[in-house]
C-alpha positions as CSV (number, residue, x, y, z in Angstrom):
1,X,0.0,0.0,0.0
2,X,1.3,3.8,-0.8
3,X,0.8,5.3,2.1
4,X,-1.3,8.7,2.2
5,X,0.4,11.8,4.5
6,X,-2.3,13.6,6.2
7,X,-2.5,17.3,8.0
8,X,-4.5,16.5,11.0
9,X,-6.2,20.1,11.9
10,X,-8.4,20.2,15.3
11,X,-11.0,22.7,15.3
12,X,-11.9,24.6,19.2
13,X,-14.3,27.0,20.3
14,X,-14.1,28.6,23.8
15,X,-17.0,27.6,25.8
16,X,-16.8,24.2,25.4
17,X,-14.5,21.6,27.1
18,X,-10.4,22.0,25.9
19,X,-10.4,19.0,27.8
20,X,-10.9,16.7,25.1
21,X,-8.4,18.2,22.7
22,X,-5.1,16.6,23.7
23,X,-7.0,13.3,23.6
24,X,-8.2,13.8,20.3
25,X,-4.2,14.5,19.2
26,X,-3.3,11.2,20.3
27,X,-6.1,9.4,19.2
28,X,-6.5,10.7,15.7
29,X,-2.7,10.2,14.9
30,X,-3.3,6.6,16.5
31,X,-5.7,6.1,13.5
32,X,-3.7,7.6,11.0
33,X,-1.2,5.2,12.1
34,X,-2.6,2.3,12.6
35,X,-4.1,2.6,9.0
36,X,-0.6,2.6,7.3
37,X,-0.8,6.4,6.4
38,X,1.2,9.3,8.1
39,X,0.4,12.3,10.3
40,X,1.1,15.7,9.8
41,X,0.8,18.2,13.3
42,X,1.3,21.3,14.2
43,X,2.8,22.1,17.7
44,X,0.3,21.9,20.1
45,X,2.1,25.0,21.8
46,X,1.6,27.2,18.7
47,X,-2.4,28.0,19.5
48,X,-4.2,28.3,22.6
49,X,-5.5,25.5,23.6
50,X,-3.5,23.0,21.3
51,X,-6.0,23.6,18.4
52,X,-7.4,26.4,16.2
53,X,-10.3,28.5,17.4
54,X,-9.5,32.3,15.9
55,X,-8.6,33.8,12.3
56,X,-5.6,34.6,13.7
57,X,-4.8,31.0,15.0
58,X,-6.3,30.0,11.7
59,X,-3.8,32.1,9.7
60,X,-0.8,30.4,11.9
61,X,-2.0,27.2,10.6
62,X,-2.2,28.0,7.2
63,X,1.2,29.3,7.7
64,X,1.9,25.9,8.5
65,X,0.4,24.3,5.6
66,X,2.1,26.7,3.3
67,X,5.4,25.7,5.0
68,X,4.8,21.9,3.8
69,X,3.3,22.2,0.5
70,X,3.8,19.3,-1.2
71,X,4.7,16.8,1.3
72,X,0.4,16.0,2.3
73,X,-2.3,14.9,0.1
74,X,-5.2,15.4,2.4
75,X,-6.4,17.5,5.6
76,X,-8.6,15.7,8.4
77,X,-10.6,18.2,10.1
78,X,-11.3,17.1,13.8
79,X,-14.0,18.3,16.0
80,X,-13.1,17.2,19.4
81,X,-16.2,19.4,20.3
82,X,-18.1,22.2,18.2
83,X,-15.3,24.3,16.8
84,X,-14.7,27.6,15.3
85,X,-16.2,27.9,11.9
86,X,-13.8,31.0,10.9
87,X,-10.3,29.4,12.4
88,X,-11.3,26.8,10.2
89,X,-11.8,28.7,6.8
90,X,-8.4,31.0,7.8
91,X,-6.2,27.9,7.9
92,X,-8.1,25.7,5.2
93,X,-9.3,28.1,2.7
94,X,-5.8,27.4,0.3
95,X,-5.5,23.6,1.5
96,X,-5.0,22.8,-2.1
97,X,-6.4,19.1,-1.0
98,X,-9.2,17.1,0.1
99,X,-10.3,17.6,3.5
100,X,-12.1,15.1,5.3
101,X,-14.6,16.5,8.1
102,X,-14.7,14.3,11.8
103,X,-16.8,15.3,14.3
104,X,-16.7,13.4,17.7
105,X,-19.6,11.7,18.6
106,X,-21.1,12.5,22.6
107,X,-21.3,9.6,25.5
108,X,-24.6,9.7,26.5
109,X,-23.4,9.5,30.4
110,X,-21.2,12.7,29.6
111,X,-23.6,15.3,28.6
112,X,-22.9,18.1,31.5
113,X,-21.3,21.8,30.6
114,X,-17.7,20.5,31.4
115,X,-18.2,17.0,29.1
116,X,-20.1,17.7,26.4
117,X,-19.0,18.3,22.8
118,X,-21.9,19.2,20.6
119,X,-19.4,18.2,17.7
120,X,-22.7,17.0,16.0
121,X,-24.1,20.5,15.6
122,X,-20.3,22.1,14.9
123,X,-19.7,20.0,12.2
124,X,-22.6,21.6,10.1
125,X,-21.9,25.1,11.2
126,X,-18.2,24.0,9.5
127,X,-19.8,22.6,6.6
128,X,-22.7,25.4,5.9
129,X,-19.0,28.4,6.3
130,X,-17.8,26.0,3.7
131,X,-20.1,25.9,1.7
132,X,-20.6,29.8,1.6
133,X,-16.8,29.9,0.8
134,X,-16.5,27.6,-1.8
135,X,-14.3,25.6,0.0
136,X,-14.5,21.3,-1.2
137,X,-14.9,18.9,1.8
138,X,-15.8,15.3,2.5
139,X,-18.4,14.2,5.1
140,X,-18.7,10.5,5.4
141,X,-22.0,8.7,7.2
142,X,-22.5,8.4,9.9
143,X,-21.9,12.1,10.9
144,X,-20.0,11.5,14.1
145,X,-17.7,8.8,14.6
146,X,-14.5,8.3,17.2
147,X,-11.4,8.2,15.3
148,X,-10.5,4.4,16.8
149,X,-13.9,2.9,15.8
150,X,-14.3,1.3,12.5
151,X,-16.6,3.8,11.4
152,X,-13.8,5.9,11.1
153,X,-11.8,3.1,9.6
154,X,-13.8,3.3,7.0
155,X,-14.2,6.7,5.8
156,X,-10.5,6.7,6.3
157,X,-10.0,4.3,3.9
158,X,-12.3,6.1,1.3
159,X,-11.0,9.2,2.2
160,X,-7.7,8.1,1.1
161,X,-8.8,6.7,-1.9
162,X,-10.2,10.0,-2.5
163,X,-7.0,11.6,-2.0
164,X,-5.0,9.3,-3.9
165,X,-7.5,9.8,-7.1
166,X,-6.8,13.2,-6.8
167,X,-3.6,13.5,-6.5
168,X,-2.8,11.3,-9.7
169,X,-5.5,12.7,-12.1
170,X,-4.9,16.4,-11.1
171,X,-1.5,16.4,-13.2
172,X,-2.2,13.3,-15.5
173,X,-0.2,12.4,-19.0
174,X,-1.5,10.0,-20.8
175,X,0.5,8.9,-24.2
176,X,-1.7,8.3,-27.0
177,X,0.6,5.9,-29.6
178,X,-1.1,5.7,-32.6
179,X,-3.9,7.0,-34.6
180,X,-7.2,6.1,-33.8
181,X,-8.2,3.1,-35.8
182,X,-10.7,4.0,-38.4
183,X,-13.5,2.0,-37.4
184,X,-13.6,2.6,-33.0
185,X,-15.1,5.7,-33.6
186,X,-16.3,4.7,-30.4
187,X,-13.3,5.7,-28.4
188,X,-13.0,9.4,-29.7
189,X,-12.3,12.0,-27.2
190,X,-12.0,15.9,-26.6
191,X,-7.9,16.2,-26.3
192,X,-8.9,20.2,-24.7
193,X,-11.4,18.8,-22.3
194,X,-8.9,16.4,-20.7
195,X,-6.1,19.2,-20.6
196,X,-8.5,21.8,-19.0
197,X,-8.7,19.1,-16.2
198,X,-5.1,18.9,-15.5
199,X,-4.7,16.0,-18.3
200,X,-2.0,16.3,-21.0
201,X,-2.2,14.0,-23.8
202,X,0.8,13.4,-25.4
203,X,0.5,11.8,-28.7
204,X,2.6,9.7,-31.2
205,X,2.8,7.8,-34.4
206,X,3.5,4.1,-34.8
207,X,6.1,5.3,-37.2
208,X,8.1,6.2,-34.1
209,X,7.4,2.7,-32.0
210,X,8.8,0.9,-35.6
211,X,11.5,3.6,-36.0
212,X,12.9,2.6,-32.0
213,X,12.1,-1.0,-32.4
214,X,14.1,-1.9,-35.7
215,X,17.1,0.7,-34.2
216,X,17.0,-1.3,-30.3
217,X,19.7,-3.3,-29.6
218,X,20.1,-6.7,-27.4
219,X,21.7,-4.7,-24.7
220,X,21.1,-4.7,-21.0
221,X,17.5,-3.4,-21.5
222,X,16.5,-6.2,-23.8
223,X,18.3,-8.9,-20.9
224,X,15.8,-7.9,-18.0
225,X,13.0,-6.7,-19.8
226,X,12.7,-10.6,-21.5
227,X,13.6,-12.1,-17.9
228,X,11.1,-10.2,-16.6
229,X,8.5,-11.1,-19.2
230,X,9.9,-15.2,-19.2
231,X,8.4,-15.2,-15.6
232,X,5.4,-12.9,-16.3
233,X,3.4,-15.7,-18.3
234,X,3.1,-19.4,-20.1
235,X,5.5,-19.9,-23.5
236,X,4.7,-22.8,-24.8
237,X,4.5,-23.0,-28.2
238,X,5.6,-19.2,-28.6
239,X,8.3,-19.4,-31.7
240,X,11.6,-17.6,-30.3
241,X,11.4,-14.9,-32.9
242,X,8.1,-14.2,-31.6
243,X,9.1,-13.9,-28.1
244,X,12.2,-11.8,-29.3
245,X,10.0,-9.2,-31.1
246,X,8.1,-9.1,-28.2
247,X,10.7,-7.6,-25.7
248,X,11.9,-5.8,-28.4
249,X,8.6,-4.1,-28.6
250,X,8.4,-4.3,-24.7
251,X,11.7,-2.0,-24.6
252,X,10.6,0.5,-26.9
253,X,7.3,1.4,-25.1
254,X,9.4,1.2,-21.8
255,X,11.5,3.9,-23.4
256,X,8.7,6.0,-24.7
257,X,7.3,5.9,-21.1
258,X,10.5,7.3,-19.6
259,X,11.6,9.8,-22.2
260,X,8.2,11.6,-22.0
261,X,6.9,11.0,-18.6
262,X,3.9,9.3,-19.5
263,X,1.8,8.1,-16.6
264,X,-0.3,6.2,-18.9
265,X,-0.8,4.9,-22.2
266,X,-3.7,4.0,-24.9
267,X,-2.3,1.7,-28.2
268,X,-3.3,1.6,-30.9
269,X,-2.6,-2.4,-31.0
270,X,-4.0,-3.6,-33.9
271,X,-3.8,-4.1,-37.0
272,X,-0.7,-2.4,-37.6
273,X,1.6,-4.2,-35.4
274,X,0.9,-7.0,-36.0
275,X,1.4,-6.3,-40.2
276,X,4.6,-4.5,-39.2
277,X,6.8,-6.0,-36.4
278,X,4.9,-9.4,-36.6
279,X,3.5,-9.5,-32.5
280,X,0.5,-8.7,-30.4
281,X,1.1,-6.4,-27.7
282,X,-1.6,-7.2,-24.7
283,X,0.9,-9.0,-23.0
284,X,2.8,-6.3,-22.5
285,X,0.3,-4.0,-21.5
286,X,-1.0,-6.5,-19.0
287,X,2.8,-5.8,-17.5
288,X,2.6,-2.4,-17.7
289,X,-1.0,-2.3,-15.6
290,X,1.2,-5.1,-12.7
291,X,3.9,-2.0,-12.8
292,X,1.2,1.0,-12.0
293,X,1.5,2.5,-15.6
294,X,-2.5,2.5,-16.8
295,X,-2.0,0.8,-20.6
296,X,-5.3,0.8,-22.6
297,X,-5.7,-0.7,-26.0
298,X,-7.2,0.1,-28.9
299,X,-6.1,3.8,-28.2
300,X,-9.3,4.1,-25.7
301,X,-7.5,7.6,-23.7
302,X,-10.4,8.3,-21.7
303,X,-10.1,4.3,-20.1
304,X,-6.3,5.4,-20.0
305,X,-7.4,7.8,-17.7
306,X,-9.9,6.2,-15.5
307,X,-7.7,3.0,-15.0
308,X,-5.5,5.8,-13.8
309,X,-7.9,6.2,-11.4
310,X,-9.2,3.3,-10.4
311,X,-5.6,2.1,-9.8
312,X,-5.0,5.2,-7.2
313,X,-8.7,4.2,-5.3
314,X,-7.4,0.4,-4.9
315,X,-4.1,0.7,-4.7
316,X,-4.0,-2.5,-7.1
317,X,-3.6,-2.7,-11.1
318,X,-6.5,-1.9,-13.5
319,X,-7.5,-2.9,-16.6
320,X,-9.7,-2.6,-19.8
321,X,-12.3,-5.1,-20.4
322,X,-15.2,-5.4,-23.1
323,X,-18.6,-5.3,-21.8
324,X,-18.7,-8.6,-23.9
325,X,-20.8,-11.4,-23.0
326,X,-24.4,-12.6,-21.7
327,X,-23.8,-15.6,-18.8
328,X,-26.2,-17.4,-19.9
329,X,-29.6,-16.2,-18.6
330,X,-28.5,-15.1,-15.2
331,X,-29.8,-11.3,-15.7
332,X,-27.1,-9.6,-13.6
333,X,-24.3,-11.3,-14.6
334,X,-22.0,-10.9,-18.0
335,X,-18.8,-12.1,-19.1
336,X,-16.0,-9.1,-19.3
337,X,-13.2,-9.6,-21.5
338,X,-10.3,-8.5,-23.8
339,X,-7.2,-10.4,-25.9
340,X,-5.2,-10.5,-22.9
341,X,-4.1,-7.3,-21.4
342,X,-5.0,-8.3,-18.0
343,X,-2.6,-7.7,-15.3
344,X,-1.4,-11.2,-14.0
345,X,-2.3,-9.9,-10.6
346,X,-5.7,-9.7,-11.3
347,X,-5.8,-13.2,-12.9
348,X,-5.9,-16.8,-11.3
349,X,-2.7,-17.3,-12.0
350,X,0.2,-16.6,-15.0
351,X,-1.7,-16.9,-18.4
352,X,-0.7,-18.9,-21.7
353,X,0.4,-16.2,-24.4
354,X,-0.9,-17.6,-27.9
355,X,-1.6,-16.3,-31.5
356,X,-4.2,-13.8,-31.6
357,X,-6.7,-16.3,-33.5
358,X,-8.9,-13.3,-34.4
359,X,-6.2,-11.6,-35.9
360,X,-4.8,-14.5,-37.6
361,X,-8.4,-15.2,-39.3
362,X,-8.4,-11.8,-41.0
363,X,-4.1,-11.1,-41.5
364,X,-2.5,-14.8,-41.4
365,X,-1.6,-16.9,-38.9
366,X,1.9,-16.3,-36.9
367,X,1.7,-12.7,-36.4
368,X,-0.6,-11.9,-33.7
369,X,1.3,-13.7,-31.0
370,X,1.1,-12.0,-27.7
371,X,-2.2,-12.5,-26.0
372,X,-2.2,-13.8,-22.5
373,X,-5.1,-16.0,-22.2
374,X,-6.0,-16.4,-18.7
375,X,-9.5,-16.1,-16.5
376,X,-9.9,-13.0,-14.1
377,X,-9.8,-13.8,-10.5
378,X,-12.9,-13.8,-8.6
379,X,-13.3,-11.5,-6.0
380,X,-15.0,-8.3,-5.5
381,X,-14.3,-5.5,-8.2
382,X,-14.7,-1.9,-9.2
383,X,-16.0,-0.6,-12.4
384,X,-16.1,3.2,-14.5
385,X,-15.7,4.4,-18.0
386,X,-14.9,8.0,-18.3
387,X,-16.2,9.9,-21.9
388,X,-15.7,13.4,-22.6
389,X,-18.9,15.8,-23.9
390,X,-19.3,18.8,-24.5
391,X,-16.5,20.1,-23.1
392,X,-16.8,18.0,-20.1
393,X,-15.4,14.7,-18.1
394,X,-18.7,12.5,-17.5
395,X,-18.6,9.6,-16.0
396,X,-20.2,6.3,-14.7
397,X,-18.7,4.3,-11.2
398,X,-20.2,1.1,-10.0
399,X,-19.0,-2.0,-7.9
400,X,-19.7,-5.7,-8.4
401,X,-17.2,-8.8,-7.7
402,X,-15.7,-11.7,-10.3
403,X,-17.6,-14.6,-9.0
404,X,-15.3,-17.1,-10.9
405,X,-17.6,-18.9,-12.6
406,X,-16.5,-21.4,-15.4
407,X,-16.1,-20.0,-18.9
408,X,-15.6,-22.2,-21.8
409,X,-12.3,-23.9,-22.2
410,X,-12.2,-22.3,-25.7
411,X,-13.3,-19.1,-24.8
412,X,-10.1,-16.8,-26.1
413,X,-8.6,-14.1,-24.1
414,X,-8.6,-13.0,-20.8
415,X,-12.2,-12.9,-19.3
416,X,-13.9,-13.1,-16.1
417,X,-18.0,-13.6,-14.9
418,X,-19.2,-10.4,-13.4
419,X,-22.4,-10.3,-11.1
420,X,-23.5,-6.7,-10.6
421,X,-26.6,-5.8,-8.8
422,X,-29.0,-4.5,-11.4
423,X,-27.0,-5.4,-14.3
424,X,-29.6,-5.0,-17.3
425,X,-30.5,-1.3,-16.0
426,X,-26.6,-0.4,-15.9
427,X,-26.1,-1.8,-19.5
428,X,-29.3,0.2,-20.5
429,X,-28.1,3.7,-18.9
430,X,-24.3,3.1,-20.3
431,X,-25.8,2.6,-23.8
432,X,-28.3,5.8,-23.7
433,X,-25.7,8.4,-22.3
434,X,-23.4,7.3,-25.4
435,X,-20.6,5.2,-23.6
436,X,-18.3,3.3,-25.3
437,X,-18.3,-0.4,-25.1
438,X,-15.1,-0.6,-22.5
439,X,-14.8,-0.7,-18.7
440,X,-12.3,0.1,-16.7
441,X,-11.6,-2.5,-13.8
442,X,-9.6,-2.7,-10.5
443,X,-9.8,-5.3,-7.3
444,X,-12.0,-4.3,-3.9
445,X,-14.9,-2.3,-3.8
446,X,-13.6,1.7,-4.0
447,X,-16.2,3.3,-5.5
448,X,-17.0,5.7,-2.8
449,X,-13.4,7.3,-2.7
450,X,-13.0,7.2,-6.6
451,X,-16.9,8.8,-6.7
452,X,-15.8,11.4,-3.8
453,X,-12.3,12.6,-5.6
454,X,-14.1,12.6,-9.1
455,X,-17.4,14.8,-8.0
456,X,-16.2,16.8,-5.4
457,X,-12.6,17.6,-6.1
458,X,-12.2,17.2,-9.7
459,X,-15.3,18.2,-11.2
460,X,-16.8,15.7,-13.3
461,X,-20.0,14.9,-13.8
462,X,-21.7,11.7,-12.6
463,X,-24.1,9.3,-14.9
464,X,-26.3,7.9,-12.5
465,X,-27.4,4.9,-12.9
């Protein structure tokens, strides 16, 4: 797990109890902690009462913050009892992050002037200030919760999710390498749209993959990068010259990646590839995904970008899957699947690369190896497509699990039985607000986090379902 650094900020106002705010301290770093993620404090002795109450003590935090730009990716905001709406909106106002509101919750034996809190009530006078400024903020149910419960657990978790998202798609480059094949007119996408939400698409003819790939060398690049891929999946069968071109190929995008700081990539991986350099690349973009690099096919950008995403909410590898398949005539089930870009760690185990037979029906058999054929894991899973419209990043978000259900034995590609509740009415609102017929994938159920970070912090828009 990448850990998530966190300014803890504890709110105060006079006449209630300071009792409880050196408690609070220890317990919500104790969370913090516990959770794998770091704390970030200011000085108890720099306000008061060890917590912000005035503008002025607001302003010393903010100070604070200013003094550590860079170095936290989310603010908690603590309520150890009401707080000062105004302390709060001096030192938060230019977090420049998410910021997760915590209110403590009352003991109903502690309700006298000297114990109780009224944290309940302070955390919407903190929200409504908020609000009137402008200022972005996550409120998880239920709306009080101790920090060492697992209430709190919990909207931890999704909080840093949230943060994670954010932090990844706000500066975002995604390579685009290729043109986009004439007839997926289903994966065009506003290039502007992206950038004006911190997305820069870099992009790149496949004249410059063959240009690299016929000028690489056997060198120590081409050693680890096919030691690498001899452990990453089955061989059998695989001509050698096949399995050369491959690293070869594997090399080239490695050095793409590197020399322009791509975060992510969308190939174009078919048909020229396969004509030119004699290989199928979704084995290679299954081992970018393992590596944390989002690698889409079939030059689907936008997927680019939301396996982005999804990868930052899970902390686990993504991928790109069809909406392909009925299961039979379970309603809310479906098979997802693609040639075999699947990230072995989201499969049951290292897949067998063959001939892409699809390919090989239309182009001649021999050039299309490179699909990984495996069967996805079961397990729960998170779904979202992203499109751009109008000038805008829309988006749907859903969650589901791989229930590991048998396929057929000569099923080709990579694919996986998906149960998701109300399934038909999904499928139904996908194909009315225009979505293309991808899906973007990742393990564990994260859609709250991804949802918060998209809607809240980024701007996008929601398709509901």
């Amino acid at each position: 797990m990448h850990p998530v650094t966190f300014a803890l900020f504890f709110g105060h106002r006079g006449i209630f109890p300071e009792t409880h705010i050196a408690a609070a301290r220890q317990e919500l770093r104790t969370a913090v902690e516990r959770a794998g993620h770091r704390a970030l404090l200011l000085d108890p002795a720099a306000t008061r009462a060890g917590a912000v109450e005035t503008a002025a003590e607001g302003r010393r935090y903010a100070r604070f913050l200013a003094e550590h730009r860079g170095h936290y990716d989310g603010v908690i905001l603590c309520l150890p009892n009401f707080g000062d709406e105004n302390g709060a909106v001096a030192a938060l106002q230019d977090a420049g992050v998410p910021i997760l509101v915590q209110a403590y919750p009352d003991a109903l034996d502690k309700m006298g002037v000297h114990d109780r809190r009224d944290a309940f009530c302070g955390k919407f006078s903190i929200m409504d200030v908020f609000c009137q400024h402008g200022i972005p903020f996550t409120a998880f149910p239920p709306h009080t919760a101790h920090p060492l419960t697992p209430a709190f657990a919990a909207h931890l978790s999704a909080f840093a999710a949230a943060c994670r998202v954010v932090k990844r798609l706000r500066r975002l480059t995604v390579g685009a390498i290729g043109a986009r094949t004439t007839a997926f007119k289903t994966i065009r996408f506003d290039e502007v749209a992206l950038q004006r939400a911190g997305i820069t698409t870099e992009t790149f003819d496949l004249s410059e993959v063959f240009r690299r790939f016929h000028e690489s060398d056997a060198g120590d690049a081409f050693a680890a990068k096919a030691e690498r891929l001899a452990g990453y999946a089955g061989w059998d069968g695989v001509p050698d010259d096949a399995f050369t071109r491959l690293v070869k190929l594997g090399v080239v995008l490695d050095d793409m990646i590197a020399a322009y700081g791509l975060d992510a990539i969308a190939l174009r991986c078919w048909n020229e590839i396969e004509q030119e350099l004699g290989v199928c690349p979704c084995v290679l973009l299954g081992e970018l995904n393992d590596r944390g690099i989002a690698a889409a096919c079939e030059l689907d950008v936008c997927n680019a970008v939301i396996m982005a995403a999804l990868h930052a909410a899970s902390d686990q590898p993504a991928t790109c899957l069809d909406w392909n398949n009925n299961y039979g005539d379970a309603e809310d089930k479906c098979i997802l699947f693609h040639c075999g870009p699947v990230p072995r760690s989201l499969m049951t185990g290292a897949g067998q690369v063959v001939d892409n037979p699809l390919l090989a029906k239309t182009l001649g058999p021999g050039c299309g190896y490179g699909c990984n054929v495996g069967r996805i894991a079961a397990g729960p899973m998170t779904f979202a497509s992203l499109q751009t419209t109008d000038g805008r990043l829309r988006f749907y978000l859903g969650e589901g699990a791989f229930t590991g259900e048998p396929i057929a034995d000569d099923f080709f590609g990579c694919a996986g039985v998906a149960e998701i509740a109300g399934l038909q009415a999904k499928l139904r609102t996908i194909g009315y607000a225009g979505y293309r017929h991808h899906v973007g994938v990742t393990s564990g159920h994260v859609a709250q986090g991804a949802r918060e970070a998209f809607v809240r912090y980024l701007g996008y828009e929601e398709t509901g379902w």
